[in-house]
Phi, psi and omega in degrees: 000131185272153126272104159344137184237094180310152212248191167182119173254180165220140184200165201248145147217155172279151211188110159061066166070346112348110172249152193231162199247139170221134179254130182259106158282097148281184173142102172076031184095337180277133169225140182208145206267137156238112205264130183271151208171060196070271161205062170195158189227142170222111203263143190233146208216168183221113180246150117308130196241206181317132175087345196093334182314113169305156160216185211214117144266174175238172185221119325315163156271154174206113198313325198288332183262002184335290196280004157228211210065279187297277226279331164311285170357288147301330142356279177288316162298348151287311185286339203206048191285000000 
Protein backbone atom coordinates (compact mmCIF):
# COMPACT_ATOMS: atom_id res chain seq x y z
CA UNK A 1 0.00 0.00 0.00
CA UNK A 2 1.67 3.57 -1.12
CA UNK A 3 1.07 6.46 1.10
CA UNK A 4 0.46 9.56 -0.32
CA UNK A 5 2.98 12.63 0.37
CA UNK A 6 0.94 15.05 0.71
CA UNK A 7 1.55 18.41 -1.58
CA UNK A 8 1.19 22.27 -0.11
CA UNK A 9 1.25 25.34 -1.72
CA UNK A 10 1.24 28.77 0.50
CA UNK A 11 0.12 32.25 -0.08
CA UNK A 12 -1.05 34.99 2.22
CA UNK A 13 -4.64 36.47 2.26
CA UNK A 14 -6.21 39.13 3.73
CA UNK A 15 -9.25 39.00 5.85
CA UNK A 16 -10.76 42.48 7.79
CA UNK A 17 -6.96 44.70 7.31
CA UNK A 18 -5.21 41.40 8.26
CA UNK A 19 -2.96 38.78 6.54
CA UNK A 20 -2.95 35.18 7.22
CA UNK A 21 -0.79 32.66 5.98
CA UNK A 22 -3.04 29.79 4.14
CA UNK A 23 -1.78 26.43 3.00
CA UNK A 24 -3.44 24.48 0.29
CA UNK A 25 -2.94 20.57 1.72
CA UNK A 26 -3.54 17.93 -1.46
CA UNK A 27 -3.22 14.54 -0.35
CA UNK A 28 -5.29 11.15 -1.99
CA UNK A 29 -6.99 13.79 -4.05
CA UNK A 30 -8.73 16.06 -1.12
CA UNK A 31 -7.62 19.52 -0.97
CA UNK A 32 -8.00 21.46 2.28
CA UNK A 33 -7.29 25.02 2.92
CA UNK A 34 -5.31 25.55 6.18
CA UNK A 35 -5.58 28.88 7.49
CA UNK A 36 -2.77 30.58 10.31
CA UNK A 37 -4.88 32.28 12.69
CA UNK A 38 -2.01 33.23 15.34
CA UNK A 39 -1.26 30.06 17.04
CA UNK A 40 -4.48 28.26 16.16
CA UNK A 41 -5.43 26.84 12.92
CA UNK A 42 -8.75 26.67 10.96
CA UNK A 43 -9.13 24.11 7.96
CA UNK A 44 -11.47 24.75 4.83
CA UNK A 45 -12.94 22.75 2.19
CA UNK A 46 -14.86 22.57 -0.61
CA UNK A 47 -17.98 19.87 -0.43
CA UNK A 48 -20.49 18.80 -2.55
CA UNK A 49 -23.96 18.86 -1.04
CA UNK A 50 -27.50 17.88 -2.52
CA UNK A 51 -27.96 18.32 -6.45
CA UNK A 52 -23.74 18.85 -7.08
CA UNK A 53 -24.01 22.21 -5.44
CA UNK A 54 -20.24 23.29 -4.04
CA UNK A 55 -20.03 24.76 -0.84
CA UNK A 56 -17.35 26.34 1.77
CA UNK A 57 -17.08 24.18 5.12
CA UNK A 58 -14.77 24.15 8.37
CA UNK A 59 -13.17 20.36 9.19
CA UNK A 60 -15.06 20.17 12.13
CA UNK A 61 -18.27 21.96 11.14
CA UNK A 62 -19.36 24.47 12.90
CA UNK A 63 -22.56 26.49 12.47
CA UNK A 64 -21.20 29.72 14.29
CA UNK A 65 -18.22 30.28 11.59
CA UNK A 66 -20.71 29.64 8.43
CA UNK A 67 -20.49 33.21 7.42
CA UNK A 68 -16.55 33.45 7.60
CA UNK A 69 -16.24 30.21 6.57
CA UNK A 70 -18.02 31.72 2.84
CA UNK A 71 -15.92 35.18 3.02
CA UNK A 72 -12.36 32.85 3.45
CA UNK A 73 -13.59 30.98 0.90
CA UNK A 74 -14.52 33.33 -1.58
CA UNK A 75 -10.71 34.48 -0.79
CA UNK A 76 -9.23 31.48 -1.42
CA UNK A 77 -10.62 31.00 -4.54
CA UNK A 78 -8.78 34.16 -5.75
CA UNK A 79 -5.96 33.25 -4.49
CA UNK A 80 -5.46 29.83 -5.36
CA UNK A 81 -6.82 30.39 -9.34
Amino acid sequence: MNSAIPTTKTSLIEYRENRYTCNQIECNGTILYQIVFNKSYLYLTRAAGAGGQFFWTSIPQDPKLAHLVIELGKKIEHQFK
